[in-house]
GUTIDO-596435 format. One record per residue (C-alpha): x negated, y, z negated; residue number from 1; chain; residue in one letter. Coordinates in Angstrom, 3 decimals. Example, Ala and Ser with C-alpha at 12.3 -4.5 7.8 and 13.67 -1.06 7.14 Angstrom:
# GUTIDO-596435
{{-12.300,-4.500,-7.800},1,'A','a'} {{-13.670,-1.060,-7.140},2,'A','s'} 
# end
This chain:
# GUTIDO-596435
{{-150.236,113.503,-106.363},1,'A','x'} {{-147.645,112.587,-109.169},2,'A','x'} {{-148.746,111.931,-113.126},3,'A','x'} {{-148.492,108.069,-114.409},4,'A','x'} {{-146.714,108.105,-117.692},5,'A','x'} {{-149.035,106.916,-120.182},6,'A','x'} {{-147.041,104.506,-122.938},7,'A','x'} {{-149.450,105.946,-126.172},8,'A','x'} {{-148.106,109.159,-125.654},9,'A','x'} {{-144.556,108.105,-125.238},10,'A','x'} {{-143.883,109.587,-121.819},11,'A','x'} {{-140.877,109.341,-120.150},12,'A','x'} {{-140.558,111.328,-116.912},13,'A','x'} {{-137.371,112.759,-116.523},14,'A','x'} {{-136.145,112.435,-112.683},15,'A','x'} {{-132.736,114.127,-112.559},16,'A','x'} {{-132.469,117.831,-111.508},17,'A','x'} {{-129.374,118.447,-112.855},18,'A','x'} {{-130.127,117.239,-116.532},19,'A','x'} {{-133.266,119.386,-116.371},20,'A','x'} {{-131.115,122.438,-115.359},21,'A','x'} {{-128.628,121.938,-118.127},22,'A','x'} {{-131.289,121.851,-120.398},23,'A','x'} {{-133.046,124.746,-119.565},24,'A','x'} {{-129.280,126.534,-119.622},25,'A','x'} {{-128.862,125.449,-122.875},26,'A','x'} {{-131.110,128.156,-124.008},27,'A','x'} {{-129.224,131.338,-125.118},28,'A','x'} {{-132.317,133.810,-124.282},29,'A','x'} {{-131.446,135.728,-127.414},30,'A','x'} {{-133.644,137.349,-130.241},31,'A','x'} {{-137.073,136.246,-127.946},32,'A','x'} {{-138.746,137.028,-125.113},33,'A','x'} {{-141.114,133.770,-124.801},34,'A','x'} {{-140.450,129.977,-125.238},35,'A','x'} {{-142.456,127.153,-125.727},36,'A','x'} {{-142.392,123.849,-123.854},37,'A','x'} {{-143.636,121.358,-125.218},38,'A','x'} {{-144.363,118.234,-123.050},39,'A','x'} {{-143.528,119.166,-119.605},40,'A','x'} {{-145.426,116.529,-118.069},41,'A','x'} {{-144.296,117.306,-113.734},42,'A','x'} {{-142.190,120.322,-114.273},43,'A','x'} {{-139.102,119.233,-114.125},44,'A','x'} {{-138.040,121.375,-116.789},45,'A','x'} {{-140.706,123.731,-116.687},46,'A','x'} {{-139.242,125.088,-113.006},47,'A','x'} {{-135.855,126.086,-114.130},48,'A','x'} {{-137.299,128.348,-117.381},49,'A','x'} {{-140.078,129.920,-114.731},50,'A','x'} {{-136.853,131.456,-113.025},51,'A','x'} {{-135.523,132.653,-115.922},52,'A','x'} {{-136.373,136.231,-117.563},53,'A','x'} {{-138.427,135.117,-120.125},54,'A','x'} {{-142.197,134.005,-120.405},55,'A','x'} {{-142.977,130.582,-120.485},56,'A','x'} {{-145.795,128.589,-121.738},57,'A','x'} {{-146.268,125.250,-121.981},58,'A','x'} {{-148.471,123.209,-124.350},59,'A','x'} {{-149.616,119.436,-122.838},60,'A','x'} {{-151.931,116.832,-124.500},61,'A','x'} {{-152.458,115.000,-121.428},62,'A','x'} {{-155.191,116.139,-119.032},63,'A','x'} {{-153.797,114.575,-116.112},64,'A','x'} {{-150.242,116.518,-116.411},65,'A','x'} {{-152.782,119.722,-117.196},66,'A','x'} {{-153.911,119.124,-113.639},67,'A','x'} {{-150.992,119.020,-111.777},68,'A','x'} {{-149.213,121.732,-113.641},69,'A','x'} {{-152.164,124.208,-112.908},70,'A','x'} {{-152.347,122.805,-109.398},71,'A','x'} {{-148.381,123.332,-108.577},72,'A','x'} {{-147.306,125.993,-110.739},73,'A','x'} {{-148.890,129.383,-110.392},74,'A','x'} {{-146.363,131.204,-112.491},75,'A','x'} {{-148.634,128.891,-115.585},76,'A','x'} {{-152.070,130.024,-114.698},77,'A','x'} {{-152.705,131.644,-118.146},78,'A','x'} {{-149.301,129.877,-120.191},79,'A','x'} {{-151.333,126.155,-120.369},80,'A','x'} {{-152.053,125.159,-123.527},81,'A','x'} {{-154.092,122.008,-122.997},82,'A','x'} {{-153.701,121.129,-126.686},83,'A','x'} {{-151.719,118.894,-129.275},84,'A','x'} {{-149.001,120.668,-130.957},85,'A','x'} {{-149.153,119.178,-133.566},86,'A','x'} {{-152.320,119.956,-134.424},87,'A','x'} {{-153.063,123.090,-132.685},88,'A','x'} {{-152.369,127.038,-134.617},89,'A','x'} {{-149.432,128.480,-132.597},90,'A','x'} {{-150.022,131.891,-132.928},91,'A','x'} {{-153.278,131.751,-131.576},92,'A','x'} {{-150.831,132.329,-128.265},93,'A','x'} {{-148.144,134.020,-129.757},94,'A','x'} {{-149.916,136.396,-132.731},95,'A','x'} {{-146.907,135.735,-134.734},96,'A','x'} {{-144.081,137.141,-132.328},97,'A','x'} {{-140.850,134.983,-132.040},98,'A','x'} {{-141.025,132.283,-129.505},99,'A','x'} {{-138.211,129.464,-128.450},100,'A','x'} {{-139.111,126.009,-128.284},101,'A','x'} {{-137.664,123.459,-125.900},102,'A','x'} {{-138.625,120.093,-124.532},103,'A','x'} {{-138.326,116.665,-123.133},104,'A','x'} {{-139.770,115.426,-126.516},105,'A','x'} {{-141.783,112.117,-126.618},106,'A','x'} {{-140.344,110.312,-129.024},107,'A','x'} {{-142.713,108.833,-130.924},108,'A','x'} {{-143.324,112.413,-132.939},109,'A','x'} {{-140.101,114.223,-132.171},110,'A','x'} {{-139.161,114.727,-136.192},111,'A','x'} {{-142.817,116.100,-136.402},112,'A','x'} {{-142.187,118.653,-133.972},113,'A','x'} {{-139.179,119.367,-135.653},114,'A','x'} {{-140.605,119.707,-139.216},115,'A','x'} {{-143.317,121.662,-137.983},116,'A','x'} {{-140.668,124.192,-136.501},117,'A','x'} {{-138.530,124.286,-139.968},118,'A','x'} {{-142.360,125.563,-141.219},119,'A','x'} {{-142.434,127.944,-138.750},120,'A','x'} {{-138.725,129.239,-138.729},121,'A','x'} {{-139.436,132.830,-139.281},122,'A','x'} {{-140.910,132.452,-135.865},123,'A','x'} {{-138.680,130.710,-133.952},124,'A','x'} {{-135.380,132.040,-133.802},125,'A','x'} {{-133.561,129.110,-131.169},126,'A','x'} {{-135.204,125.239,-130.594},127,'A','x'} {{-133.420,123.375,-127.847},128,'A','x'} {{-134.560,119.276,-126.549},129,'A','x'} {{-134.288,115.975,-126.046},130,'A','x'} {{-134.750,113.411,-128.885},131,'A','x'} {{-133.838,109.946,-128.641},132,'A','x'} {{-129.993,110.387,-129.367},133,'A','x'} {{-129.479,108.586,-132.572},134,'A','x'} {{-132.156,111.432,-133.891},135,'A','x'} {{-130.512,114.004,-132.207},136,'A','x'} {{-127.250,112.864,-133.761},137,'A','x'} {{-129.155,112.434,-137.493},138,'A','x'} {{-130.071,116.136,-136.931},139,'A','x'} {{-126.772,117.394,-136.044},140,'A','x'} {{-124.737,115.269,-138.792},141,'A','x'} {{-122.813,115.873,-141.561},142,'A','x'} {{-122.868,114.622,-145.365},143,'A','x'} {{-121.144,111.524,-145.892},144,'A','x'} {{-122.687,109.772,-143.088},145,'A','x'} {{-125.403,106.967,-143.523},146,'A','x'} {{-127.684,109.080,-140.638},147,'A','x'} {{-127.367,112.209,-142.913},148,'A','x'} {{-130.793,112.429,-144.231},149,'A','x'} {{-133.601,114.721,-145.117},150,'A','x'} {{-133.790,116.379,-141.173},151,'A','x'} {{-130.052,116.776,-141.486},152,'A','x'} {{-130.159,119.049,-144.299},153,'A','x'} {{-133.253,121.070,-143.580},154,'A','x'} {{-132.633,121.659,-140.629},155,'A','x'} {{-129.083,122.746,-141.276},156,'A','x'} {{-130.204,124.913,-144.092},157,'A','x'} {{-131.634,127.328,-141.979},158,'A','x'} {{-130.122,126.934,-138.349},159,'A','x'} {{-126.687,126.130,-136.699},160,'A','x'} {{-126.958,122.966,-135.254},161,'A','x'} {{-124.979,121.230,-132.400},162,'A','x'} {{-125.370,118.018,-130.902},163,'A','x'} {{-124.585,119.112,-126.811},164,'A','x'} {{-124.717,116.232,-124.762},165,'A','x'} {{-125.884,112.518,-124.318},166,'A','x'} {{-128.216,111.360,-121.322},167,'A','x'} {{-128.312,107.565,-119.953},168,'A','x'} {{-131.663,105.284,-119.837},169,'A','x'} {{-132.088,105.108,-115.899},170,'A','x'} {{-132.412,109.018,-115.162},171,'A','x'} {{-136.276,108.429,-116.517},172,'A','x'} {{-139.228,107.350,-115.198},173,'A','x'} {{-140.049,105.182,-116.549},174,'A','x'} {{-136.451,104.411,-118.486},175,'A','x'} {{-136.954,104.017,-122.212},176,'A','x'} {{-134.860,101.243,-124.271},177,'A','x'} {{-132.801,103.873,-125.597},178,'A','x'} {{-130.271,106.640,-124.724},179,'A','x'} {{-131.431,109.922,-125.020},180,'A','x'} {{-129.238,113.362,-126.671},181,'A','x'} {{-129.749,116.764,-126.556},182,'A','x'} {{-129.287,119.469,-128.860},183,'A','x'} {{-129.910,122.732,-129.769},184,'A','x'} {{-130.857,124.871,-133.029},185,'A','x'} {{-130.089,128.586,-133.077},186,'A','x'} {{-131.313,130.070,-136.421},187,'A','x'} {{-128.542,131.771,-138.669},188,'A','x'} {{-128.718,135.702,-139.375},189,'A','x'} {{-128.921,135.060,-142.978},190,'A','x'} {{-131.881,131.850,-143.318},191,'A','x'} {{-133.615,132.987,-146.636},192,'A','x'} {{-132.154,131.026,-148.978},193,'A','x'} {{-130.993,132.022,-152.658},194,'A','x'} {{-133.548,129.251,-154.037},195,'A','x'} {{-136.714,128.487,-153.998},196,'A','x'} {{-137.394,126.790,-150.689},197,'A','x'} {{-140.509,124.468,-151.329},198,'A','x'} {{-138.611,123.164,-154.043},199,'A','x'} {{-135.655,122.488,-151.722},200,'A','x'} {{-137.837,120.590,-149.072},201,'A','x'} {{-139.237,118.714,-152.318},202,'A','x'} {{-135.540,117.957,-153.917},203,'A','x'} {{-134.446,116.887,-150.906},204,'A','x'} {{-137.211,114.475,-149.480},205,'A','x'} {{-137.484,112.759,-152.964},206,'A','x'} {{-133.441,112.342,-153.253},207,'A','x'} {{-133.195,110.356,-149.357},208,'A','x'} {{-136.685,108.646,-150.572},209,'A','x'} {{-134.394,106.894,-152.724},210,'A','x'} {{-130.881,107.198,-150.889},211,'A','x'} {{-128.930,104.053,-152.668},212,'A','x'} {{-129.819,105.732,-155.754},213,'A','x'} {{-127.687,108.201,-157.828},214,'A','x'} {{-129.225,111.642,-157.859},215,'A','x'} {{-129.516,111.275,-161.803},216,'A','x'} {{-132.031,108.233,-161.035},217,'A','x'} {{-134.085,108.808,-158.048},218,'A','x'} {{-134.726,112.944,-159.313},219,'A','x'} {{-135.701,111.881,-163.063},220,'A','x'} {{-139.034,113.826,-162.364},221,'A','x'} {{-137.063,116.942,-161.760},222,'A','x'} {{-135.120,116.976,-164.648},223,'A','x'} {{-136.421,118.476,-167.980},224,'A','x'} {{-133.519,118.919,-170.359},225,'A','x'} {{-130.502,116.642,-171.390},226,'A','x'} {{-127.933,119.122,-170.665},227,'A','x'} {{-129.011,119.409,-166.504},228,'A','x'} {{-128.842,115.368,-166.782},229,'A','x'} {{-125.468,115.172,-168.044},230,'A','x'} {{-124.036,117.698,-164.796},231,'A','x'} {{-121.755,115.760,-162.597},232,'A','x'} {{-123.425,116.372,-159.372},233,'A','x'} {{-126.010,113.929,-160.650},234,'A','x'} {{-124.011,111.202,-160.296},235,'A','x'} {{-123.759,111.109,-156.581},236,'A','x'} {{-126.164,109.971,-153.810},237,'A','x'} {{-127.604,112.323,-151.228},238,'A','x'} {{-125.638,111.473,-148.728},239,'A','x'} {{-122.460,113.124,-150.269},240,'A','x'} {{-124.222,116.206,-151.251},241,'A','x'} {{-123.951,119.399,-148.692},242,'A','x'} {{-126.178,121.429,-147.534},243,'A','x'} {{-124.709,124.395,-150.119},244,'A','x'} {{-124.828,122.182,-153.060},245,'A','x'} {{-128.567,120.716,-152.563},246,'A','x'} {{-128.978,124.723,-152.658},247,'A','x'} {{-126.981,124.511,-155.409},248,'A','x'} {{-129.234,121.005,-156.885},249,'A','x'} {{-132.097,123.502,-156.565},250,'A','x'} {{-131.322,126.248,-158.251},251,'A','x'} {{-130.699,124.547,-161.254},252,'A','x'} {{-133.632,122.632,-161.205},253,'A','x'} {{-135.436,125.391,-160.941},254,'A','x'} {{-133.271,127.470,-163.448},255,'A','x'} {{-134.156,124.537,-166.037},256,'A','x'} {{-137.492,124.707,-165.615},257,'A','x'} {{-137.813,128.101,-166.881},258,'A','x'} 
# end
């Protein structure tokens, strides 16, 4: 018995052994003692983190991958989760305890899963995966790029991010247009911020919602006196901010607000 990839849920079955191993290494094991996979479809990955010292679960929307997890892997009888992540309340499982996540990640909702993880951050100390790899790279980039965007900078505000390695079309099953990269989040010591953070997310989606804008222009909303308009780091675009000075961006926002 073997699972068909279904196209509406973006599965692509990873075949190579080695690729799985390396990303199931790429897990440091540290600050956790359970991790989430998310998608594991077969197993493929699912095998190598059952023979590590840690306790896995893995969370599956598809019935049919349900089946032939439960069937061939009796280290899962309990760690299913036949649910959508997206959708589903995490610590139903986990009753707020740190967890890692990992994954082959379909593709089509890969920056949801990794939103919903920046939301959950206090809980999830490490997130390691596959993304297509010009998402993966977005992540994992710097300013002054044209990828550097909204994931870039949340994502680096609160975890270390590194862009690990780069996996070709025809090790899938079946092989997606695209190649795939995989990369890994560990979260830094320090990740509460010295501004307010809904503010950040909100500075910082509105600012790339308008990226060939001028800050000065596309945050008019945010700014209530002349003085904040006239500072210099409104005249540059998003792209050439940094990660410290959208902090920065923030906390005079909010400091003019008062």
């Amino acid at each position: 018995m073997s699972v068909k990839a279904k196209k509406h849920l973006g599965q692509h079955f990873l075949t190579d052994e080695s690729i799985a191993r390396d990303i199931a290494d790429s897990l440091t094991l540290n600050r956790y003692e359970k991790v989430l996979e998310i998608g594991p479809g077969m197993g493929v990955l699912t095998k190598y983190l059952l023979d590590k010292p840690i306790e896995t679960f893995v969370i599956e929307i598809d019935t049919e991958s349900v089946a032939y997890l439960d069937e061939h892997y009796q280290k899962l009888h309990g760690h299913i989760i036949s649910r959508d992540f997206l959708k589903y309340n995490l610590n139903e499982v986990f009753q707020n305890e740190p967890f890692a996540i990992i994954g082959n990640f379909p593709y089509n909702i890969s920056t949801q899963i990794v939103f919903k993880t920046l939301e959950m951050r206090d809980q999830i100390p490490e997130f390691a995966g596959m993304f297509q790899k010009e998402v993966a790279e977005r992540i994992c980039e710097k300013k002054g790029s044209k990828t550097y965007g909204i994931l870039s900078v949340l994502a680096q505000a609160f975890y270390d991010v590194e862009y690990l390695f780069t996996v070709p079309e025809h090790v899938f099953n079946p092989p997606p247009k695209v190649k795939s990269g995989v990369m890994r989040m560990i979260r830094k010591e320090n990740y509460q911020l010295p501004c307010d953070e809904k503010l950040l997310f909100a500075v910082v989606k509105q600012a790339f919602g308008q990226r060939r804008k001028t800050m000065r222009n596309s945050l008019k909303s945010f700014i209530n006196s002349d003085n904040l308009k006239e500072d210099s780091i409104f005249d540059l675009r998003p792209e050439q901010l940094s990660v410290e000075q959208f902090i920065e961006l923030t906390q005079k926002i909010a400091a003019d607000g008062v």
